[in-house]
C-alpha positions as CSV (number, residue, x, y, z in Angstrom):
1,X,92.4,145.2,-64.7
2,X,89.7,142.9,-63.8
3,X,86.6,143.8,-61.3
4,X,86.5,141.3,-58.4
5,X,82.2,141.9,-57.9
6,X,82.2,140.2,-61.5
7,X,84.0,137.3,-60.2
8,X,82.3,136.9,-57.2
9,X,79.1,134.5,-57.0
10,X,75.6,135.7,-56.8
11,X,73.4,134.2,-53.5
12,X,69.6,133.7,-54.5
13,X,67.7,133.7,-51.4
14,X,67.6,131.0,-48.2
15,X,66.7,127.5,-48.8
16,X,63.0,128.7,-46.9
17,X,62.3,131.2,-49.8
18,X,63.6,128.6,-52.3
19,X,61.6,125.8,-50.8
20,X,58.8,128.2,-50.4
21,X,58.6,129.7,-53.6
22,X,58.8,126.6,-55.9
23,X,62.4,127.0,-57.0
24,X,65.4,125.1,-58.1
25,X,66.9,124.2,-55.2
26,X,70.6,124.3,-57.2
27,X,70.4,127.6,-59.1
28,X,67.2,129.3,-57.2
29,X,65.8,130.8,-60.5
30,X,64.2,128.2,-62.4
31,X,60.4,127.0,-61.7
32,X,60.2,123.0,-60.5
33,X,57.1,123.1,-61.9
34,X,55.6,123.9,-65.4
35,X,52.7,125.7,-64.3
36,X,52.7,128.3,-61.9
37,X,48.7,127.1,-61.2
38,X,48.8,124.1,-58.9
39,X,44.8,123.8,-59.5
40,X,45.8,123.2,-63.6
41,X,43.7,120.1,-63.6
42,X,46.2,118.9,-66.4
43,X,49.4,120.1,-65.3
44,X,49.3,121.5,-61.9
45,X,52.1,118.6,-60.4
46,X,53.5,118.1,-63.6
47,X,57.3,118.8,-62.9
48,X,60.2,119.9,-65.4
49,X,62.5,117.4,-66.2
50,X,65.2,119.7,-65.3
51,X,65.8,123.1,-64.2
52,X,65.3,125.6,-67.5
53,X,68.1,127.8,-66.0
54,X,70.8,125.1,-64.3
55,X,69.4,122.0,-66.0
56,X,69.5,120.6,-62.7
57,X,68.0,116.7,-63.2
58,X,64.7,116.7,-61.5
59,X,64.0,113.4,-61.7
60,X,66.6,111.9,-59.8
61,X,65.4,108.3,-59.6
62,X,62.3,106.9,-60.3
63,X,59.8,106.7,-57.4
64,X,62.0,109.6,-55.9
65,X,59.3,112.2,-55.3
66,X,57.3,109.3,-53.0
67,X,59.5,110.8,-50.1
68,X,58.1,113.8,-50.4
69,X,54.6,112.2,-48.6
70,X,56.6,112.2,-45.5
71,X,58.0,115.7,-46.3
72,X,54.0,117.0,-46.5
73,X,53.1,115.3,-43.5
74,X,54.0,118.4,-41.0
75,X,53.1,120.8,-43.7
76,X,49.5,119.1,-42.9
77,X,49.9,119.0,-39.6
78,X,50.9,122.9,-39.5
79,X,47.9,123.9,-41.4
80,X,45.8,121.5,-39.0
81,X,47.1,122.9,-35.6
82,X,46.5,126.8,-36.7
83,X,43.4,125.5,-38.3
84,X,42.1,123.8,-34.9
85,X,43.1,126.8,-33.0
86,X,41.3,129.4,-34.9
87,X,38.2,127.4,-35.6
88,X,37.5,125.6,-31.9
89,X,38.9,128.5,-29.7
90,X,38.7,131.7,-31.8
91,X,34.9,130.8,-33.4
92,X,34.4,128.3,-30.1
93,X,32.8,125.9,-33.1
94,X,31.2,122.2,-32.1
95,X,33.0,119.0,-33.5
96,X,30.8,118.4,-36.4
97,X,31.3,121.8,-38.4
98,X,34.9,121.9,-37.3
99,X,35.4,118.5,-38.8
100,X,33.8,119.9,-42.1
101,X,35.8,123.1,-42.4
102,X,38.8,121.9,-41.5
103,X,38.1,118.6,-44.5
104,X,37.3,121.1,-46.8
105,X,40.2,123.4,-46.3
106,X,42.8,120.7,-46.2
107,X,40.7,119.4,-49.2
108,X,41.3,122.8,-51.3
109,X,44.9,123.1,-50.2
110,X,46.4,119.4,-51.1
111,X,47.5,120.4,-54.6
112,X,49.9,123.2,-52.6
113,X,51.0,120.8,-49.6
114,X,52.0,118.1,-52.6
115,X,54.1,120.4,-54.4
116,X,55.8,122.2,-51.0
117,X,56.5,118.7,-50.1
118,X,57.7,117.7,-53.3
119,X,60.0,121.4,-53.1
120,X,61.2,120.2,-49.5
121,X,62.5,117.1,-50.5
122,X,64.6,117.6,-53.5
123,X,65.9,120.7,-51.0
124,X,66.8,118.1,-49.0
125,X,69.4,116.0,-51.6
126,X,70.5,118.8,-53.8
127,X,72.5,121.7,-52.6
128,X,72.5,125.4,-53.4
129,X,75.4,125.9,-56.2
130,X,76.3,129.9,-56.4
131,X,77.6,129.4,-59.6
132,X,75.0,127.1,-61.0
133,X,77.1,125.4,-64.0
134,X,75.5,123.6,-67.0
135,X,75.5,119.9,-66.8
């Protein structure tokens, strides 16, 4: 007699959390990156080849990750709008020190935009796989 929760696949989270978290976006375990640092001077953007759990190819094509610039682009304009709001509203600062703080923060956060843009677009081609097979 068999148990049927064995046979049944295991979900990992929404796309959002996957995307989110830095995650395969096939299996859901394994890191896309190879540091969990994205300030690693050396290694911060450096990606896996493939995915250490699924071995989900990672590097699709080459000159594939140059989409995920367009994929960024709200993420930036996101951080800008709540950035805006806070700073020229809640603290009522002038242009010039708003201009500063808002360069400096979006400065400080560009190694995290690249690699959430970089996480949204391979989420974008490759699809969530409950039962993750080797390939």
């Amino acid at each position: 007699m068999s148990n049927p929760e064995v046979l049944k696949p295991v979900r990992q989270g929404t796309r959002l959390e996957s995307i989110a978290r830095l995650k395969c976006p096939r299996c859901r375990k394994g890191d896309l990156f190879i540091t969990k640092n994205p300030y690693h001077l050396k290694q911060g953007l450096d990606m896996h080849e493939k995915c250490p759990v699924c071995h989900q190819d990672f590097k699709i094509e080459p000159g594939f990750y140059i989409g995920a610039l367009w994929a960024s682009f709200p993420i930036v304009i996101l951080f800008m709008a709540i950035l805006s709001v806070i700073l020229l509203v809640g603290f009522k600062l002038s242009l010039t020190p708003f201009f500063v703080i808002i360069s400096i923060v979006l400065f400080l956060l560009q190694p995290l935009i690249i690699r959430w843009g970089r996480s949204i677009w391979i989420n974008i081609f490759v699809r969530y796989d409950a039962r993750f097979p080797i390939r």
